[in-house]
C-alpha positions in Angstrom: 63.7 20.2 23.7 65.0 20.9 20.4 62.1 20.5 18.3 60.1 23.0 20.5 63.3 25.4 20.0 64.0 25.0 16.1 60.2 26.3 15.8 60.1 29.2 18.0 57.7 26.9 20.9 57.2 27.9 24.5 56.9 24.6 26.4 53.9 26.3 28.4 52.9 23.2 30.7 53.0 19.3 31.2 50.1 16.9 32.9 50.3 13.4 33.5 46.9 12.8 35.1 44.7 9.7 34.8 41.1 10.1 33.3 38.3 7.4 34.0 40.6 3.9 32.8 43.4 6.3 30.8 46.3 8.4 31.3 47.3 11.1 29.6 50.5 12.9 29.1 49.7 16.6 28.2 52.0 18.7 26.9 51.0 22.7 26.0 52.6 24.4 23.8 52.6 28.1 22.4 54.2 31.1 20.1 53.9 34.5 20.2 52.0 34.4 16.0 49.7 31.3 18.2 49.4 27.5 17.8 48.3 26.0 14.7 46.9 22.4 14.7 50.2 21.7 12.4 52.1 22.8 14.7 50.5 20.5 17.7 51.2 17.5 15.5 55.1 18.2 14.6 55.8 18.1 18.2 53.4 15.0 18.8 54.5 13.0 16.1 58.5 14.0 17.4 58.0 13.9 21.2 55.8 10.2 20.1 58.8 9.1 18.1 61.5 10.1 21.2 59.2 8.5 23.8 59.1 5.7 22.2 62.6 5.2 21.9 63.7 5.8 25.6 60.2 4.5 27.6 60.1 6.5 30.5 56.5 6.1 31.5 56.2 1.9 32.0 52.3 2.3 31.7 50.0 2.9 28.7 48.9 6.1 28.1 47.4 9.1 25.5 49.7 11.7 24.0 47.9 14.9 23.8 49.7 18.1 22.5 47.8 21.5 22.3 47.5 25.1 22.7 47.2 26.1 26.7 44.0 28.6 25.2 43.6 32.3 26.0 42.1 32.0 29.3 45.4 29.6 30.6 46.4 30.1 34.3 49.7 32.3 35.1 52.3 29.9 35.7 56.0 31.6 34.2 57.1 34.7 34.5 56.9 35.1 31.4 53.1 34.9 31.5 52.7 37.3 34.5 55.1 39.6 32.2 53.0 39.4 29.2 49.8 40.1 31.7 50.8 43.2 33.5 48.1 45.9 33.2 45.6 43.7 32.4 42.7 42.1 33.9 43.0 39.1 36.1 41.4 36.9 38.4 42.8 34.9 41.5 41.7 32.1 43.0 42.8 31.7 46.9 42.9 28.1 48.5 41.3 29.6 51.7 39.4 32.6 52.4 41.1 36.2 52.7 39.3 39.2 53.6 35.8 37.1 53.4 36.6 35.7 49.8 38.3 33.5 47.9 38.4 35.2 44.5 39.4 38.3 43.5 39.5 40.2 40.1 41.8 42.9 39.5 44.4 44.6 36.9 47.8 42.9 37.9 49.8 45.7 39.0 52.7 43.9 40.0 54.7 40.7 41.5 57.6 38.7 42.1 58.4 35.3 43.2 56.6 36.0 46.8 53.8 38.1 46.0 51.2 39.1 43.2 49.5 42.7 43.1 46.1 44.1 41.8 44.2 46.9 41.9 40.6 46.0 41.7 37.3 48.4 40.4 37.4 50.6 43.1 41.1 51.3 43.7 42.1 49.3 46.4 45.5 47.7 46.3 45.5 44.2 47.5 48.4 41.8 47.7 48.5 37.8 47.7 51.3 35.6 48.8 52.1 33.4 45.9 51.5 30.1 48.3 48.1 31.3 49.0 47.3 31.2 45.4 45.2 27.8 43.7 44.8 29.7 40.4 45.4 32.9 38.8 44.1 33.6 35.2 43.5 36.3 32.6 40.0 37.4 32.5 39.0 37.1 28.8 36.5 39.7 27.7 34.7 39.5 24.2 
């Protein structure tokens, strides 16, 4: 999208989900300097204007552009990039190993496979498809 380009945007993330009698398209945006609330309503007031013009979602819905926040889930590579070394914590769909969450420092992955080593030193490794969620842990 050109507008997210000419500003130096990430297009982090996009949701179309339905909430109580609305939908809402979602769109998350982000830059390295962080998203101001200007920012979040350049894009809106473009992507409403572009939207408008070609229609591609026949139903009514709510335009929502934001920030993804601090604590958003690892989704690019990108993101895993700019969270190697640092605290993390994964989310299984089903139990492995007697849990389904684990906290680490990511240590590594690829497009099969995400690393950590936890408190005590162990190594453990997660296939990407096993994965619901995986998330910086935010400490203040």
């Amino acid at each position: 999208m050109p507008i997210l380009e000419d500003n130096g945007f990430e297009l982090v993330d996009i949701e179309f989900k339905k909430e109580g009698a609305e939908q809402y398209l979602r769109i998350f945006i982000d830059k390295p300097d962080g998203i101001t609330i200007d920012d979040c309503e350049l894009v809106s007031r473009h992507l409403s204007d572009k939207l408008d013009e070609i229609d591609p979602i026949p139903q009514a819905y709510i335009l929502e552009v934001s920030s993804p926040g601090i604590d958003r889930p690892l989704k690019t590579q990108r993101d895993f990039e700019r969270s190697m070394g640092k605290q993390v914590e994964i989310k299984l769909y089903k139990q492995s190993m007697g849990h389904k969450t684990y906290k680490g420092t990511l240590v590594g992955f690829d497009d099969e496979r995400v690393e950590i080593e936890t408190v005590d030193n162990q190594h453990l490794s997660f296939g990407i498809k096993d994965i619901a969620l995986i998330k910086p842990i935010i400490e203040f």
